[in-house]
Residue frames relative to the residue before (quaternion, step in Angstrom):
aa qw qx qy qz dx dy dz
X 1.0000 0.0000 0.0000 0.0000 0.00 0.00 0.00
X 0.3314 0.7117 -0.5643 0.2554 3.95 1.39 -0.14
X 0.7356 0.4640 -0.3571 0.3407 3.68 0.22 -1.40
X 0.7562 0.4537 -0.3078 0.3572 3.39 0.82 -0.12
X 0.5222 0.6127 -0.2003 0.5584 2.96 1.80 -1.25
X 0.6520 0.5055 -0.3680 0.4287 4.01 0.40 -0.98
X 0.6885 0.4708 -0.2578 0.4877 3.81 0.67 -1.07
X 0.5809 0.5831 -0.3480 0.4489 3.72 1.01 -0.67
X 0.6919 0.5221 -0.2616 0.4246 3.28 0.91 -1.87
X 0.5223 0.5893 -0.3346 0.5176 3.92 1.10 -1.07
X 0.7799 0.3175 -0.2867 0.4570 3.65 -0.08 -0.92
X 0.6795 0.5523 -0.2630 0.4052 3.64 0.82 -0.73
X 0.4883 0.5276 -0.2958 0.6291 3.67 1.96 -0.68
X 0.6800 0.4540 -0.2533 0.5170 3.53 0.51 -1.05
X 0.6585 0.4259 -0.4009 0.4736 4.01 0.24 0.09
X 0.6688 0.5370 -0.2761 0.4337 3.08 1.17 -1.61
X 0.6358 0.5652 -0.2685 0.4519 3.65 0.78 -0.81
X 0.8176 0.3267 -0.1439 0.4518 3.54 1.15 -0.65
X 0.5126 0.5595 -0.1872 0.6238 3.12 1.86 0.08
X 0.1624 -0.8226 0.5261 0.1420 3.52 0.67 -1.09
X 0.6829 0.4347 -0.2081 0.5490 3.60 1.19 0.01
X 0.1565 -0.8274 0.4624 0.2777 3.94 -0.07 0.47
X 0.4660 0.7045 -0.3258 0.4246 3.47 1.51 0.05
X 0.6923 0.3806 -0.1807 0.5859 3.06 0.84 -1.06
X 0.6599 0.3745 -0.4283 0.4908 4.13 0.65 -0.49
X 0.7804 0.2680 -0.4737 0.3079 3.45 0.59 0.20
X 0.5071 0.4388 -0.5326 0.5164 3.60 0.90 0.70
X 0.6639 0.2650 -0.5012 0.4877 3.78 0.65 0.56
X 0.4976 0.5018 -0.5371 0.4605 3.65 0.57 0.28
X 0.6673 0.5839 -0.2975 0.3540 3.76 0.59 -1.05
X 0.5243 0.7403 -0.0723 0.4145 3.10 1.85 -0.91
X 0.7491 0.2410 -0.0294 0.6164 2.82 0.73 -1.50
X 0.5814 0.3685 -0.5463 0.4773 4.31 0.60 0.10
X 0.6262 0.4983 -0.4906 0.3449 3.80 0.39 -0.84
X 0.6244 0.6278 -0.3455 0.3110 3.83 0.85 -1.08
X 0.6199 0.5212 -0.3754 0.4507 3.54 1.43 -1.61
X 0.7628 0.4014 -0.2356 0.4490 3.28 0.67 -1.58
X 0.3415 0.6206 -0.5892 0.3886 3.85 0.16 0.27
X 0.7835 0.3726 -0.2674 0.4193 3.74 0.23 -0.79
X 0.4991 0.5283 -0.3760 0.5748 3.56 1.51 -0.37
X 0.5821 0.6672 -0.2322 0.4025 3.80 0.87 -1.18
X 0.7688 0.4021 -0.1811 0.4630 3.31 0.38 -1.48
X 0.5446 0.6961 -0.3025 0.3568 3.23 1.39 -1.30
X 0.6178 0.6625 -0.0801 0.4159 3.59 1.05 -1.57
X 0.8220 0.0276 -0.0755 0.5637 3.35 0.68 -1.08
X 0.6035 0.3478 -0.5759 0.4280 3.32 0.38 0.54
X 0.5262 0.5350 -0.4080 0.5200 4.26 1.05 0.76
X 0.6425 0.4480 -0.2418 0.5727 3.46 1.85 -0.33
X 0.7041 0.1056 -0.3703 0.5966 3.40 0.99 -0.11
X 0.2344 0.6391 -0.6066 0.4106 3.76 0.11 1.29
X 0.6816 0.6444 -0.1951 0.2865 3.20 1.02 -1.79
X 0.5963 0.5643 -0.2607 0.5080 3.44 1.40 -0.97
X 0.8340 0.0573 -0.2898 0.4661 3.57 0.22 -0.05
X 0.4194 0.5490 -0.4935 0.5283 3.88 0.99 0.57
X 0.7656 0.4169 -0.2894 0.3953 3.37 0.84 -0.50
X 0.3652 0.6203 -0.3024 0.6248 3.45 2.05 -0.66
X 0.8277 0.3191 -0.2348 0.3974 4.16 0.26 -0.39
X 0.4015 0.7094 -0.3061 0.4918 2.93 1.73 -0.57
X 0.6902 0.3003 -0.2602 0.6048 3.92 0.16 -1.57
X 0.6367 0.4115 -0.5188 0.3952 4.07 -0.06 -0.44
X 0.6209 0.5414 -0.3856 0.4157 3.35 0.32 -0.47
X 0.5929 0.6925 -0.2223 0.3458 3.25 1.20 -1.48
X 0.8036 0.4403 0.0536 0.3968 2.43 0.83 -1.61
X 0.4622 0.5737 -0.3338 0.5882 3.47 1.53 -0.38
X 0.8981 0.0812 0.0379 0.4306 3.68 0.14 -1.43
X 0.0542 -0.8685 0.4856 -0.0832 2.91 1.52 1.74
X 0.7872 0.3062 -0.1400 0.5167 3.88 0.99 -1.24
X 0.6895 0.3596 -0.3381 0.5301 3.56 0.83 0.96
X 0.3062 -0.8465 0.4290 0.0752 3.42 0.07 1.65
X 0.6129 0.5889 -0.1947 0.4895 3.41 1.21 -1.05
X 0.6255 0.5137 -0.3313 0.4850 3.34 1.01 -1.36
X 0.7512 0.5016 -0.1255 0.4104 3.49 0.36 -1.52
X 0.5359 0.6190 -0.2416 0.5208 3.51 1.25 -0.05
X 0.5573 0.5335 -0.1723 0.6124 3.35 1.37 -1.95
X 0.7064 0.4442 -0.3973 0.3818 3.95 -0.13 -1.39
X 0.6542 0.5748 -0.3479 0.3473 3.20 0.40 -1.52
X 0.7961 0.3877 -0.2763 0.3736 3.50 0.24 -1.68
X 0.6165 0.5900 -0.2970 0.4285 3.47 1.78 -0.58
X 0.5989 0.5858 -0.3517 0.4178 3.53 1.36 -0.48
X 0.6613 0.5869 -0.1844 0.4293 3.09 1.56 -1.51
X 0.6277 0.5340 -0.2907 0.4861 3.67 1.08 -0.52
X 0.6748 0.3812 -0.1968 0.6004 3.77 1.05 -1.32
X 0.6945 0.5216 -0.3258 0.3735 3.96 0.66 0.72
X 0.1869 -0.7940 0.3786 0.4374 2.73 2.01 -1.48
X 0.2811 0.8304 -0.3864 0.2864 3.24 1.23 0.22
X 0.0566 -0.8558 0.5127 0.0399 3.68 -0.73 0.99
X 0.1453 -0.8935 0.3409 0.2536 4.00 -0.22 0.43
X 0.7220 0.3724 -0.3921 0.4316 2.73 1.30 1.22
X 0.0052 0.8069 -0.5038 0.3082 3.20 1.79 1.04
X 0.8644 0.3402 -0.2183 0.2992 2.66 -0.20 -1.51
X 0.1581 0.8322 -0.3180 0.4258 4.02 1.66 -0.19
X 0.9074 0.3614 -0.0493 0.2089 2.62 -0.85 -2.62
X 0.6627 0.3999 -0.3552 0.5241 3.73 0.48 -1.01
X 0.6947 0.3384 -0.4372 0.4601 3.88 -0.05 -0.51
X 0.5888 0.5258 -0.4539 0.4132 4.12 0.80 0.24
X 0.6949 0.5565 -0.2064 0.4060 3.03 1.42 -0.74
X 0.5674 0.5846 -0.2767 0.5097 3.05 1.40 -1.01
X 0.3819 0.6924 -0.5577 0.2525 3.96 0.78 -1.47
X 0.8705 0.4186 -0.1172 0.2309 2.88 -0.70 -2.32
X 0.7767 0.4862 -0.1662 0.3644 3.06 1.07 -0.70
X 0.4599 0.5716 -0.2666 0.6250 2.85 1.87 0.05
X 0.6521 0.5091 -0.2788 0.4877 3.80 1.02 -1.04
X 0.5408 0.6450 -0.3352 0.4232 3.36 1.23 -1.10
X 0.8336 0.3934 -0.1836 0.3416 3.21 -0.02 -1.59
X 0.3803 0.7605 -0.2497 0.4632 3.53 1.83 -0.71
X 0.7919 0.4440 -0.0226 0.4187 3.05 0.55 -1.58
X 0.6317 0.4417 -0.2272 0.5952 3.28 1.42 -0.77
X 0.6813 0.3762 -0.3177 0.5416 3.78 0.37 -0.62
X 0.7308 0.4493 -0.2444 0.4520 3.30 0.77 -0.28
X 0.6709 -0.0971 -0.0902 0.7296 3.70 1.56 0.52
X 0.0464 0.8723 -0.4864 -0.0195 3.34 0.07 1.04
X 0.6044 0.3467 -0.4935 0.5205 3.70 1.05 -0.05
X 0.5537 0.4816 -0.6128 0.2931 3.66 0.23 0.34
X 0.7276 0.3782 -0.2999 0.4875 3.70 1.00 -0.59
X 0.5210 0.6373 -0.3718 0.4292 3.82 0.90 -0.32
X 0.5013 -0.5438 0.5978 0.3092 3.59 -1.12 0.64
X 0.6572 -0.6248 0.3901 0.1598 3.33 -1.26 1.22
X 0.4534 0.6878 -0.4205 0.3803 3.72 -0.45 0.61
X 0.5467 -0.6408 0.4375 0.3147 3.57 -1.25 0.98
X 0.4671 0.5969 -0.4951 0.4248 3.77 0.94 -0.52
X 0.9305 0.0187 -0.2218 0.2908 3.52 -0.28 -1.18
X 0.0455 0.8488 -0.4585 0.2594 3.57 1.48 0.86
X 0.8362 0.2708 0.0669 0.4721 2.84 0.56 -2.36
X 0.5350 0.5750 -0.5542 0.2758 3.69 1.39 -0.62
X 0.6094 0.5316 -0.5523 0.2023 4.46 0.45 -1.03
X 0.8078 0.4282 -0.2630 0.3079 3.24 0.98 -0.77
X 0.2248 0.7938 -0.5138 0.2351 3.53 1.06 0.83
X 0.5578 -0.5612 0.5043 0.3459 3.59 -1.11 0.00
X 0.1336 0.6770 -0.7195 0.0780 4.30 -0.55 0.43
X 0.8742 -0.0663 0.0175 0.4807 3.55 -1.50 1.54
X 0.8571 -0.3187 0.1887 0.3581 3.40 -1.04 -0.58
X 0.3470 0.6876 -0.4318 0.4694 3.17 1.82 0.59
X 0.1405 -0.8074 0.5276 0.2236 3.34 -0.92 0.51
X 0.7647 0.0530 -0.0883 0.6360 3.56 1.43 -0.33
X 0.3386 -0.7778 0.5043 0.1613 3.66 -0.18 1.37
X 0.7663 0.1811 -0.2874 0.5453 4.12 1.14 0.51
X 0.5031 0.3951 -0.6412 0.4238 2.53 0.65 2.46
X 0.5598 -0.5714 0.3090 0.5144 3.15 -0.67 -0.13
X 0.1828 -0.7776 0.5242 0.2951 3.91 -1.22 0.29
X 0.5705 -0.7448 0.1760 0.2981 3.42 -0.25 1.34
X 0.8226 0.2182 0.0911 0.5172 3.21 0.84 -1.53
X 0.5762 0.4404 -0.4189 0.5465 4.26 0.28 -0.65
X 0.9847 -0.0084 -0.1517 0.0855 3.01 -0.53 -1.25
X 0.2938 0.6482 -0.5603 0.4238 3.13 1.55 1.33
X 0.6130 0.5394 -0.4586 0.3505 3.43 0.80 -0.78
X 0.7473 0.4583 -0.3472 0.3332 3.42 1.08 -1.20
X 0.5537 0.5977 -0.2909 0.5014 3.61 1.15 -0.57
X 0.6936 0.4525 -0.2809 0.4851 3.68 0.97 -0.51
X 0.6008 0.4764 -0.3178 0.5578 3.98 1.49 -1.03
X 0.6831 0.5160 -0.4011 0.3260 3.79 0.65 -0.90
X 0.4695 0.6922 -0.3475 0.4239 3.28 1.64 -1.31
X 0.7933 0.4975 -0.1947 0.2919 3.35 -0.10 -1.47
X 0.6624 0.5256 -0.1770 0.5037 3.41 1.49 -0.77
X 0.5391 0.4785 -0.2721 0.6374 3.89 1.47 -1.25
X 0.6549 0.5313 -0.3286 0.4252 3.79 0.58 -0.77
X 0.6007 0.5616 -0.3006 0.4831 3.41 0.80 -1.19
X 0.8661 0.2917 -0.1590 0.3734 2.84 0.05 -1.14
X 0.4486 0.4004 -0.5556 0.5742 4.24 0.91 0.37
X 0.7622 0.4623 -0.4041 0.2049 3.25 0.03 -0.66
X 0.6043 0.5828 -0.1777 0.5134 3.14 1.49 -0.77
X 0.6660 0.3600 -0.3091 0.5757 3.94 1.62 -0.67
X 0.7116 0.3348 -0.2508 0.5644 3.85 0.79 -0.34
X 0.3296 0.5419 -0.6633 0.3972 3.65 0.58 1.13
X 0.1406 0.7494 -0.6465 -0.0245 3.33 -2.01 0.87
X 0.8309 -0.3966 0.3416 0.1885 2.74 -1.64 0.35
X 0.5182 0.5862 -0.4323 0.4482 3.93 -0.26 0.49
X 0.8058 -0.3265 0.3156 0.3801 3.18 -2.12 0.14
X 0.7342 0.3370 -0.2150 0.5487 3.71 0.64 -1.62
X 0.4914 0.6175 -0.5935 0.1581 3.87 0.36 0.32
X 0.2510 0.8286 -0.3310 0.3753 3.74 1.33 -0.03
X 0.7689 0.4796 -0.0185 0.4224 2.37 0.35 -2.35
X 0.6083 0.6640 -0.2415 0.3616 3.42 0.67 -1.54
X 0.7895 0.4606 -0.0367 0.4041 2.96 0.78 -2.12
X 0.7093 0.3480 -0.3615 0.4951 3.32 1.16 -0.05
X 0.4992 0.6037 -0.3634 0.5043 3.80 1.47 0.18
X 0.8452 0.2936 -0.2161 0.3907 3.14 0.81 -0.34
X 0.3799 0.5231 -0.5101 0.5674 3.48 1.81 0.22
X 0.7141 0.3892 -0.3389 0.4731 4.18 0.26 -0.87
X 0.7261 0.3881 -0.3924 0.4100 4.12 0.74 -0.18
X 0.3102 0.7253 -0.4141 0.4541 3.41 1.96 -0.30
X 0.8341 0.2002 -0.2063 0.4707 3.97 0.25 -0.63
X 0.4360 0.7577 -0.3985 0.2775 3.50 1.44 -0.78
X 0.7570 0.5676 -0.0579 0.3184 2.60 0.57 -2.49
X 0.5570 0.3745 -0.2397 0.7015 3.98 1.12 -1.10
X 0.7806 0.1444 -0.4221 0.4377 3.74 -0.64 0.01
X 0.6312 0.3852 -0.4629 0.4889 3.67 0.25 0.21
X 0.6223 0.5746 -0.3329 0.4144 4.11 1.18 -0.06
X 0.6004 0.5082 -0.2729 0.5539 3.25 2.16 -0.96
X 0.7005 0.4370 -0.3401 0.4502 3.33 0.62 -1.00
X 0.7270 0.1414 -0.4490 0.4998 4.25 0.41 0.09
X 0.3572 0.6084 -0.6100 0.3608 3.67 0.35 0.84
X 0.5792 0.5562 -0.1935 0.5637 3.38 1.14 -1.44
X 0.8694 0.1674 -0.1841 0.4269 3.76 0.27 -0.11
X 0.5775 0.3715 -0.4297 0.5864 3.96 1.51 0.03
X 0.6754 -0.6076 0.3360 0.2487 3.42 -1.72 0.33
X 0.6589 -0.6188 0.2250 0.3636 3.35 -0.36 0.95
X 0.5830 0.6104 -0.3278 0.4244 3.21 0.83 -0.16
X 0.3446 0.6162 -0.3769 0.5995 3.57 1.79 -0.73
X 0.7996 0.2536 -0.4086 0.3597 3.17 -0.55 -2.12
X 0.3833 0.7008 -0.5158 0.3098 3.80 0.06 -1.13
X 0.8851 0.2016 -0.0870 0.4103 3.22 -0.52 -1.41
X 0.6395 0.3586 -0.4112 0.5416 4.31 0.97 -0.22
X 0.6320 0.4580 -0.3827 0.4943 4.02 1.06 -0.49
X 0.6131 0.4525 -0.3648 0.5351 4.20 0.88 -0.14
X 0.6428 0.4012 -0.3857 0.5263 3.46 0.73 -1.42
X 0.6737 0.4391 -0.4007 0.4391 3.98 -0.24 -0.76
X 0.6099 0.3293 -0.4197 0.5861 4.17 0.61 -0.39
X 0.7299 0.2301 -0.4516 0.4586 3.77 -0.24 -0.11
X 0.5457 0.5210 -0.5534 0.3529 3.85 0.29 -0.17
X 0.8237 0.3760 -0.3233 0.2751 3.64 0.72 -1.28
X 0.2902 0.7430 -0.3380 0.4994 3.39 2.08 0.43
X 0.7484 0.2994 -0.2506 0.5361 3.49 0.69 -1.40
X 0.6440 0.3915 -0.4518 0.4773 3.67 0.63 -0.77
X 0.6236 0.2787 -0.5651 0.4627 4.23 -0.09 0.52
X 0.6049 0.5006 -0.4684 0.4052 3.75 0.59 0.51
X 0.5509 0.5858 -0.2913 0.5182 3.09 1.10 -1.02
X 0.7098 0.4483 -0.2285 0.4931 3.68 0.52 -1.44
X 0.5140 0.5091 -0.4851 0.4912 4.23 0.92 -0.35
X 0.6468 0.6792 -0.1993 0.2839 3.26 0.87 -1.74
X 0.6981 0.2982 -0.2239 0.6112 3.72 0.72 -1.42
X 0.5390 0.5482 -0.5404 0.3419 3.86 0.14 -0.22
X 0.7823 0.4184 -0.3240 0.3286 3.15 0.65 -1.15
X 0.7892 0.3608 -0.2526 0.4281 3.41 1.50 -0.83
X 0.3156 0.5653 -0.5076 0.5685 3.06 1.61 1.56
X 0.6733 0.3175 -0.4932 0.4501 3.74 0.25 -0.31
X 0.5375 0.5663 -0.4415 0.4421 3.93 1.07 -1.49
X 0.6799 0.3964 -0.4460 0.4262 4.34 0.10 -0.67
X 0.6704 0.4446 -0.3482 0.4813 3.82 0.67 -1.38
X 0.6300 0.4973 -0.4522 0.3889 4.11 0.54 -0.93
X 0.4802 0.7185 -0.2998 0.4042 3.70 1.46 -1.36
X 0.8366 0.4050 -0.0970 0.3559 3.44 0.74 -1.92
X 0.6919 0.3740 -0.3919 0.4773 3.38 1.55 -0.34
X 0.5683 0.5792 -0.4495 0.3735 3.57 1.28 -0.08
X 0.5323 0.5128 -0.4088 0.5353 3.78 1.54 -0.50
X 0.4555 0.7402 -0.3233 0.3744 3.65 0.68 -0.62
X 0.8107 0.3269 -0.0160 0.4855 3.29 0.30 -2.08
X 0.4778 0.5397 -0.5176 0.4611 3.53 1.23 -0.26
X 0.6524 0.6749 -0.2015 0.2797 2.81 0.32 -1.69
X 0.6521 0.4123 -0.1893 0.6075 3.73 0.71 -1.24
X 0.7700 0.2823 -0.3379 0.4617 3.72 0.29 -0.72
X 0.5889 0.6010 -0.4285 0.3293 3.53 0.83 0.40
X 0.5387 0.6181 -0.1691 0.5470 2.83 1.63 -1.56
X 0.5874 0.5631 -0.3015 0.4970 4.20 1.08 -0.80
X 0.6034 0.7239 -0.1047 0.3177 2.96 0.77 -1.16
X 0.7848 0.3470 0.1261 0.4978 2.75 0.95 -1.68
X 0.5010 0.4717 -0.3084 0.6568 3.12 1.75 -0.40
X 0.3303 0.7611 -0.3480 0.4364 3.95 1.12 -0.65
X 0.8229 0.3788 -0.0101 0.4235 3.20 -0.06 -2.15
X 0.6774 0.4359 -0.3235 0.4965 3.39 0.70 -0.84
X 0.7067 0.4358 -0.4360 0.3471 3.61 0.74 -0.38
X 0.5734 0.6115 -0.3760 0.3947 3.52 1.05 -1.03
X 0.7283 0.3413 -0.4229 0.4173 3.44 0.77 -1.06
C-alpha cells in the first residue's frame, strides 16, 4: 500500500504545514478523498439502481427465448448495447476506490513510516485536537461512539439504495438488517483500539457519506419517475398502436 500511502502522506504534510494543526489537516484530507471518490460512488449506485429494470428485461427476454440459448444470449447482449448498460460498471469504481481506502488506512495508521522524513511531522500525530489529548493514541469512548452512530446511518442507507428485487432478495434483506448493527459495533470497538487519527478520518468520512447518500437518494428518485414517465409513455404508444390497428381491420 506505500505507492499509495507515500502520495497521501505528501498531501497530508502539505495541509499540515498550511494549516498548522494536524487535526484539522486530517478532517481536510478526509474532505478532499471522499470528494475524488464521490464520482466513483455515485457511479456505483446509480448502475445498482439501473439493475432493477435491466433486470425486469432481462427475465422477458428470458423468458421469450426460453428454448433458444443463442437467441437469448444475442437479445441480451443486444439489449445491453441499445441501453448502454455495462455488467460490470457497477464492479469498477468500488475497485478503484479499495486501494485507496487501504492506502490511507495504512498511512493514518503509521504515518511517519509513509510521511517524508523530518521533525515537523514526527511530532505533529501526537498533538492535542478538542478533547483529544494525543491523536496517536487511541480515544476510548467519543469518538468511537461517533464513528460507530455515523456508520449505522451511511449503512442504512446503501443498504436501503442497493436493495433489489429477485429470489435471493429475502435473503439479502435479512443480512443486512443483522449487519446494520454488526458493522457499527464492530467500527466502535476498533476505534477504541486504533489511533485517533484513524477514527477522525472513518467517523468524518461516514458523516459526509450519509450527506452524499441523501444526494444520491434525491438523484435516483428523479431517475425513477424519468424510467416510470418513460414506461407510461411506452405504454400509450403502444395502446394507440394496438387502436390503430384495430382501426384498419375494421375499415377493411
Amino acid at each position: 500500500m506505500g505507492i499509495i500511502a507515500k502520495p497521501i502522506g505528501l498531501l497530508l504534510k502539505g495541509i499540515y504545514t498550511l494549516v498548522g494543526s494536524y487535526g484539522i489537516a486530517l478532517i481536510i484530507l478526509t474532505v478532499i478523498v471522499k470528494l475524488v471518490l464521490y464520482p466513483l460512488y455515485a457511479k456505483q449506485i446509480k448502475t445498482t439502481a439501473s439493475m432493477t429494470d435491466i433486470s425486469e428485461k432481462t427475465q422477458e427476454i428470458q423468458k421469450k427465448y426460453a428454448n433458444d440459448q443463442q437467441r437469448m444470449n444475442e437479445e441480451i447482449k443486444k439489449m445491453y448495447k441499445e441501453t448502454g448498460f455495462n455488467p460490470t460498471s457497477g464492479c469498477l469504481p468500488m475497485l478503484i476506490q479499495f486501494p485507496i481506502i487501504m492506502g490511507l488506512f495504512a498511512l493514518l495508521r503509521n504515518p511517519i513510516k509513509y510521511m517524508p522524513a523530518g521533525s515537523t511531522m514526527i511530532f505533529a500525530n501526537h498533538e492535542s485536537f478538542l478533547w483529544i489529548k494525543d491523536l496517536a493514541q487511541p480515544d476510548m469512548w467519543i469518538l468511537p461512539i461517533i464513528a460507530g452512530v455515523a456508520t449505522y446511518f451511511s449503512f442504512s442507507q446503501n443498504s436501503a439504495m442497493t436493495a433489489q428485487a429477485g429470489p435471493t432478495a429475502g435473503q439479502t434483506k435479512a443480512m443486512n438488517a443483522m449487519m446494520k448493527y454488526i458493522f457499527p459495533l464492530s467500527i466502535l470497538w476498533l476505534a477504541r483500539s486504533y489511533r485517533a487519527g484513524l477514527a477522525i478520518y472513518w467517523a468524518g468520512s461516514q458523516v459526509m457519506q450519509i450527506f452524499f447518500n441523501i444526494r444520491i437518494n434525491k438523484m435516483r428518485a428523479k431517475m425513477n419517475e424519468d424510467r416510470e414517465a418513460a414506461k407510461r409513455v411506452e405504454r400509450a404508444e403502444k395502446d394507440l398502436l394496438r387502436k390503430r390497428r384495430a382501426r384498419m381491420k375494421g375499415n377493411i
